[in-house]
C-alpha positions as CSV (number, residue, x, y, z in Angstrom):
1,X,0.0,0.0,0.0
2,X,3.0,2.4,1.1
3,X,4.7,2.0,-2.7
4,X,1.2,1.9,-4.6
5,X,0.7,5.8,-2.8
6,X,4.1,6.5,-3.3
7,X,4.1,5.8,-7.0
8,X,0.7,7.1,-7.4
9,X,1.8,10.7,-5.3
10,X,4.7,11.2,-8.2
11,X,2.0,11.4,-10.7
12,X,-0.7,13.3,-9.0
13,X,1.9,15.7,-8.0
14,X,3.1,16.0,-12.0
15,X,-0.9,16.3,-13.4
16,X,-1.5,18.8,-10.5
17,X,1.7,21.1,-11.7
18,X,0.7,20.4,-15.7
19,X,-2.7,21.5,-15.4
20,X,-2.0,24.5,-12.8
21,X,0.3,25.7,-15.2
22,X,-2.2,25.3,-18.4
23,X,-4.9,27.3,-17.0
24,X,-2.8,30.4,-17.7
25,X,-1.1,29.7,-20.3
26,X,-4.4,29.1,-22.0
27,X,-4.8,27.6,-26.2
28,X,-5.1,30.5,-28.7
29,X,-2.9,32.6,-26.0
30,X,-4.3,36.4,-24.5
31,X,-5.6,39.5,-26.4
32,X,-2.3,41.6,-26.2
33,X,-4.7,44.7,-25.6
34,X,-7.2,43.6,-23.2
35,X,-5.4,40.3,-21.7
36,X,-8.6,38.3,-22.7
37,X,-8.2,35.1,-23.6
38,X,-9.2,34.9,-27.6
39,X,-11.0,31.9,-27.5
40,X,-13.3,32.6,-24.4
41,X,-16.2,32.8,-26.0
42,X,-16.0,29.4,-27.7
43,X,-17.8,26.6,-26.3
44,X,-14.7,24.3,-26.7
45,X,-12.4,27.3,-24.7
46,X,-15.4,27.0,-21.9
47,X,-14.9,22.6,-22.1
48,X,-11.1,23.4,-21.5
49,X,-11.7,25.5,-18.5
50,X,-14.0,23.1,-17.0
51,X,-12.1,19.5,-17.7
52,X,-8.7,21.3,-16.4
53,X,-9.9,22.7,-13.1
54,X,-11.6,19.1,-12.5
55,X,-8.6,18.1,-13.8
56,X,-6.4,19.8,-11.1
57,X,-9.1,19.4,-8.0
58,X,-9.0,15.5,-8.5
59,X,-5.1,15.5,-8.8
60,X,-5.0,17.8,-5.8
61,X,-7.7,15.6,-3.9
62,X,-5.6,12.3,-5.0
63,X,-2.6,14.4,-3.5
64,X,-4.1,14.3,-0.1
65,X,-5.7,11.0,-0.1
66,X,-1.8,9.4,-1.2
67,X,-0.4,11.7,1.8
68,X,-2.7,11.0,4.5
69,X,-1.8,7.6,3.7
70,X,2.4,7.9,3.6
71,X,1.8,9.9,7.0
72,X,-0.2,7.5,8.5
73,X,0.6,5.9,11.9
74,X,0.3,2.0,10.5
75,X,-1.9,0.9,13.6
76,X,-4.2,-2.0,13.1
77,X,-7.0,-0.9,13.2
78,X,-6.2,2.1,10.2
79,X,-5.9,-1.6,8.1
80,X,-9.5,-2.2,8.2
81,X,-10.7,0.9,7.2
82,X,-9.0,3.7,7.2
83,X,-5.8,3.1,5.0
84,X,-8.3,1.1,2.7
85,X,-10.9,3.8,1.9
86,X,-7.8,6.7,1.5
87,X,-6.8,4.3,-1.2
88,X,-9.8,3.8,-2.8
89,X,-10.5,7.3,-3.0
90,X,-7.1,8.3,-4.0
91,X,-6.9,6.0,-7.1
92,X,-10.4,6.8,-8.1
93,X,-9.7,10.6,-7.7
94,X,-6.4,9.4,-9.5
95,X,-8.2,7.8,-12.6
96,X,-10.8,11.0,-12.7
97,X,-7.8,13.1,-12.8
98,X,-6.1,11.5,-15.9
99,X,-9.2,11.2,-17.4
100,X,-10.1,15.1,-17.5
101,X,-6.8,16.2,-18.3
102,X,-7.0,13.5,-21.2
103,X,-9.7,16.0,-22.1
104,X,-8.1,18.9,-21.8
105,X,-5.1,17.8,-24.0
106,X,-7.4,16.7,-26.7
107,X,-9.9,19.9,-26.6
108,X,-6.6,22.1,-27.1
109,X,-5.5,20.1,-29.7
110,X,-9.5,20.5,-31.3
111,X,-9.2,23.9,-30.8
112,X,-5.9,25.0,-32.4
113,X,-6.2,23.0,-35.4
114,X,-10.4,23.0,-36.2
115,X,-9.6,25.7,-38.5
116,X,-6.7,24.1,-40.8
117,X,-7.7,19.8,-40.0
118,X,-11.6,19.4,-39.4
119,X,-10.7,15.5,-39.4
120,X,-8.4,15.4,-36.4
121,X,-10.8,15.4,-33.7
122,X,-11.6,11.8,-33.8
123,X,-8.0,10.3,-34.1
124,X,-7.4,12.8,-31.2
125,X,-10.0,11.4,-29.2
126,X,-9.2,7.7,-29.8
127,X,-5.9,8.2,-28.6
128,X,-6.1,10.3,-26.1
129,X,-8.7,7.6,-24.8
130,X,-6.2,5.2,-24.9
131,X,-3.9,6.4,-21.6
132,X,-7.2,6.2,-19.3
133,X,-8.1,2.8,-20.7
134,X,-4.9,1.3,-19.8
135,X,-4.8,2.7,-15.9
136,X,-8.4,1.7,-15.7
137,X,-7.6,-1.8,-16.9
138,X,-4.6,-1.9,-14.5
139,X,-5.6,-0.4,-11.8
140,X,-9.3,-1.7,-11.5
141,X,-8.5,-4.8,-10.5
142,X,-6.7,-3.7,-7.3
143,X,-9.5,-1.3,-6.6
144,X,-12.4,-3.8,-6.7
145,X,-10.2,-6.3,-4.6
146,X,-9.6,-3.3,-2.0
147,X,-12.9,-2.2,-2.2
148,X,-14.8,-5.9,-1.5
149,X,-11.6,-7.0,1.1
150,X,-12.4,-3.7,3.3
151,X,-16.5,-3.3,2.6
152,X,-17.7,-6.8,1.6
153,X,-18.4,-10.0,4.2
154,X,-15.3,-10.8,6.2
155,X,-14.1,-14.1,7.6
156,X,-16.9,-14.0,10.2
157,X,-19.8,-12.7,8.3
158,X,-20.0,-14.9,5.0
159,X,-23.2,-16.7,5.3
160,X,-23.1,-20.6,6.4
161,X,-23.6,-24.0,4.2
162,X,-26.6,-25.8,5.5
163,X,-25.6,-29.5,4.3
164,X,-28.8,-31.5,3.3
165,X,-28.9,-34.9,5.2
């Protein structure tokens, strides 16, 4: 658990510090005049804005889940629950995170080259899909394993086999 939130800290840590930095230096770049972006009236410029604040609050949220569980205390008890549930959270806010700024990249892209290449947007999507699809398929069998060892029956719950005689 300690190396899957240190491993998983590196990289909320680098999408939190890519997609602080894009929301100023924004696709299309400023109005040297007014300092208005030049695309914010755009529908796509209002997308970008969106997917890379989510983008940032997840990595940021993921941040603090992968922390509270590096400073943890390691008791017992924070085993059962505690520990568990940071992780879940942490890897799900992980896998929202890559997934938004997925959709940042690919918007910016849309947006700088819609004028020039109308045919870009769906090679753009596919692989810019094809990142998230391979940390879900990696990391979702972890998380469903966490998720039913810390919330589903335990040893002493499961339900008992009544033997027909």
């Amino acid at each position: 658990m300690k190396a899957t939130a240190e491993s998983c800290t590196v990289v909320a840590a680098l999408i939190a510090t890519i997609m602080f930095s894009a929301i100023f230096t924004v696709p299309g770049g400023y109005d040297q005049y007014s300092g208005i972006p030049i695309y914010l009236n755009r529908n796509s410029f209002m997308v970008f804005i969106v997917s890379d604040a989510m983008s940032l609050f997840a990595s940021s949220s993921s941040l603090l889940m992968f922390f509270g569980i590096l400073t943890s205390r390691y008791r017992e008890e924070d085993f059962l629950k505690s520990l568990p549930t940071k992780l879940i959270v942490g890897l799900s806010c992980l896998f929202f995170s890559i997934a938004t700024m997925m959709i940042t990249f690919g918007i910016t892209l849309v947006m700088m080259l819609r004028e020039r290449f109308h045919w870009v947007s769906f090679p753009i999507i596919l692989l810019a899909s094809l990142p998230v699809t391979l940390f879900a398929l990696l990391q979702f069998p972890l998380l469903v394993e966490i998720f039913f060892s810390t919330y589903g029956p335990g040893i002493f719950d499961k339900p008992k086999k009544w033997w027909l005689f």
